[in-house]
C-alpha positions as CSV (number, residue, x, y, z in Angstrom):
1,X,-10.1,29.6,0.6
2,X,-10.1,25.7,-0.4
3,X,-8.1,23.0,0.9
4,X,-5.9,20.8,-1.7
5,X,-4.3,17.5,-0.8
6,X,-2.0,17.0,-3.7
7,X,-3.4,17.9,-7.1
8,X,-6.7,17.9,-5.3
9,X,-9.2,20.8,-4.3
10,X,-11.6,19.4,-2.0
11,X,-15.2,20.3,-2.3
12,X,-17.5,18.5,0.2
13,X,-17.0,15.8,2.4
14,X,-19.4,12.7,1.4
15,X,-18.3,10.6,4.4
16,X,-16.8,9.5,7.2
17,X,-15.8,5.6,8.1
18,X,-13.7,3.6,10.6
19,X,-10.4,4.0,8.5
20,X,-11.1,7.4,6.4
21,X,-13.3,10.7,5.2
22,X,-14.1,10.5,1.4
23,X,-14.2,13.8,0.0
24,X,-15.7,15.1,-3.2
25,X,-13.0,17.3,-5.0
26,X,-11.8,18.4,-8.4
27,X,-8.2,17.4,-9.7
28,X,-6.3,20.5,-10.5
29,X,-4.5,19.2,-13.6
30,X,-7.9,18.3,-15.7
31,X,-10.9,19.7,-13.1
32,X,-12.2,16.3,-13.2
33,X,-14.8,15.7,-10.7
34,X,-13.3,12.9,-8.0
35,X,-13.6,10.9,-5.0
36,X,-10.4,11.4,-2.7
37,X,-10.3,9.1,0.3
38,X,-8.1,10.1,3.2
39,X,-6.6,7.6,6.1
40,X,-7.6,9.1,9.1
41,X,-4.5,10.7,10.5
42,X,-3.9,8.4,13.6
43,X,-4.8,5.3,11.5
44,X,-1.7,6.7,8.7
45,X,0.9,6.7,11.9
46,X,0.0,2.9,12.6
47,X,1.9,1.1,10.0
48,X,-0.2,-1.7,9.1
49,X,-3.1,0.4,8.5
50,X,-1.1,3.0,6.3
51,X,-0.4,-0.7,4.6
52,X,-3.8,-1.7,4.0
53,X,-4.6,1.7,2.7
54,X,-2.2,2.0,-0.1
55,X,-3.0,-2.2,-0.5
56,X,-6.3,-1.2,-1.6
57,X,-5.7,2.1,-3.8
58,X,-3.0,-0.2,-5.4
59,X,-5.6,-2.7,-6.2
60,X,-8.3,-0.4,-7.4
61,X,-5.5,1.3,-9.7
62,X,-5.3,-2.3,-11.6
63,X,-8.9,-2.6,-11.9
64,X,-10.8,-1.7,-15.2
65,X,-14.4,-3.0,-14.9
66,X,-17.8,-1.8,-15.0
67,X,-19.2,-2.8,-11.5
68,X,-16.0,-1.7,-9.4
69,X,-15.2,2.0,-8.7
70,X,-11.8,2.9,-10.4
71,X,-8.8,4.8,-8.8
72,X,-6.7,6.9,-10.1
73,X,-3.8,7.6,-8.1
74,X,-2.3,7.3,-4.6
75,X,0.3,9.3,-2.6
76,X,1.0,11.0,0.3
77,X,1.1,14.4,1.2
78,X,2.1,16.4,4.4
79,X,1.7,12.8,5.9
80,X,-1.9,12.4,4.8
81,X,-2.0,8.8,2.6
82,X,-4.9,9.7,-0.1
83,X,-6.5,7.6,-2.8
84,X,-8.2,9.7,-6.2
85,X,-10.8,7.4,-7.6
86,X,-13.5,8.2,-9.9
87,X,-16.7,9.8,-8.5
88,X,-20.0,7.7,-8.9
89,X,-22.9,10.0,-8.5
90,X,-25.9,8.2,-6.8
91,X,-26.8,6.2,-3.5
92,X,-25.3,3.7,-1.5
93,X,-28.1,0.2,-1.0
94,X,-27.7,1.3,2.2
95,X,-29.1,4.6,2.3
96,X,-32.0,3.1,-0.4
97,X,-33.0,0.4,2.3
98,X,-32.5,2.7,5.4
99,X,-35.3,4.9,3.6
100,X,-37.3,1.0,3.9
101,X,-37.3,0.8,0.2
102,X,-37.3,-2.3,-0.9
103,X,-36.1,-4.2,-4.4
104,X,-38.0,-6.1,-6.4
105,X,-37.2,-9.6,-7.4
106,X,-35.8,-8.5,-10.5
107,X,-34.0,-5.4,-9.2
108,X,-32.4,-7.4,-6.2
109,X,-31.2,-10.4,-8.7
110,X,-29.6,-7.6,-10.7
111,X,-27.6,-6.2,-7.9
112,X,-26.7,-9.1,-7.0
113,X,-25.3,-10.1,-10.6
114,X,-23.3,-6.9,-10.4
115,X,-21.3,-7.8,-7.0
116,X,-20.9,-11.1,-8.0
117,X,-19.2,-10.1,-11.6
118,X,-16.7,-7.3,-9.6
119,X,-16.1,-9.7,-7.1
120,X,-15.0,-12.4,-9.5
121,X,-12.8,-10.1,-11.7
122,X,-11.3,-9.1,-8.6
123,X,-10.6,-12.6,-7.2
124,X,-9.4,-13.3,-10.7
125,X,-6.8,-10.6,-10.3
126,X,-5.8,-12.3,-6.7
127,X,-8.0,-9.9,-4.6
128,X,-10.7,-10.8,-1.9
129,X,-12.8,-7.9,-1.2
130,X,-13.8,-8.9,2.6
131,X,-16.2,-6.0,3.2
132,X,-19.4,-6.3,0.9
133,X,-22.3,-4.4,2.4
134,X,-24.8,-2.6,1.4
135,X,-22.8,0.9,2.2
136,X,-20.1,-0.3,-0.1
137,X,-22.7,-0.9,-3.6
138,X,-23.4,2.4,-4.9
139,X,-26.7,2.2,-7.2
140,X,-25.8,4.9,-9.9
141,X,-28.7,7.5,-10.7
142,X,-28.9,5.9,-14.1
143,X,-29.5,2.5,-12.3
144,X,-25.9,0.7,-12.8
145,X,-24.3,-0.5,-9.7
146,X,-20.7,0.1,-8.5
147,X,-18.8,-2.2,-5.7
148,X,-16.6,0.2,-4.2
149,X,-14.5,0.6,-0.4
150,X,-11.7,-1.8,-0.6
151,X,-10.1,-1.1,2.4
152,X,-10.4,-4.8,3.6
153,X,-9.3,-5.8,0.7
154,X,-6.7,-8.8,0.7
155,X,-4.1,-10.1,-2.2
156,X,-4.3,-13.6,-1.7
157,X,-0.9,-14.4,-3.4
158,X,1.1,-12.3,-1.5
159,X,1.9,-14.2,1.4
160,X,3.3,-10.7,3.5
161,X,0.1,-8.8,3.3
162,X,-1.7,-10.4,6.2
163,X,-2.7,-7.8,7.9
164,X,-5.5,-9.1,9.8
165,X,-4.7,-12.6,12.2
166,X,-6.9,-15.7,12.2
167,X,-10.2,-15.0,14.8
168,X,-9.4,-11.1,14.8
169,X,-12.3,-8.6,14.7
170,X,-11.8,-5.7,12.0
């Protein structure tokens, strides 16, 4: 038997951070292959984390651009907050360096471009990403690269969503 969180059956877990497990699954309603994100379960009962959680899924819902992972949906379920985004199919810079791959010039100038043209669409849209790693750029198996993992994300013009204080560690 499968587990669903929402309209979601989850298929595989991909990962597991600080703040939450990314799951693959498959939405019920359309058996579109996904990405769910779950806050981890004593992260959800603190309430500033549970607000920096839906922060970001509300941001990634807004976006529409080629080098930033999309989301589709957020919610809450049984008390687990989730986030659907769209599945990206490839490896993290991380893992590709971690292997001691290395990028060429051209191929590092290009990644590079791609961050830098998320970034600014975000930051045009009043969002500062504050986590860019390599574990957070996803280098697509056809080569494109997606900025994803906006759970450090901050909306600069609203004043009430400082979550983090000056000189703290996150």
């Amino acid at each position: 038997m499968s587990q669903t969180i929402g309209n979601y059956e989850i298929l595989e877990n991909l990962g597991d951070g600080q703040q939450g497990i990314v799951y693959k699954a498959r939405s019920l309603a359309n058996q579109q292959i996904i990405a769910l994100k779950i806050l981890k379960p004593q992260l959800a009962e603190v309430e500033a984390f549970a607000a920096r959680f839906q922060r970001e899924a509300e941001a990634m819902i807004t976006f529409d651009h080629p080098y930033l992972v999309k989301a589709f949906e957020f919610g809450v379920v049984d008390g687990l907050h989730f986030c659907a985004m769209e599945f990206v199919e490839g490896e993290t810079l991380y893992e590709k360096l971690r292997r001691r791959e290395t990028l060429d010039e051209r191929q590092a100038l290009y990644v590079a471009q791609c961050v830098v043209h998320g970034l600014q669409y975000a930051w045009e849209r009043g969002i500062v990403h504050r986590d860019i790693k390599p574990a957070n750029i996803m280098i697509q198996t056809d080569g494109r690269i997606r900025l994803m993992d906006m759970g450090l994300a901050k909306n600069v013009q609203d004043e009430g969503s400082t979550v983090t204080q000056a000189g703290a560690v996150v």
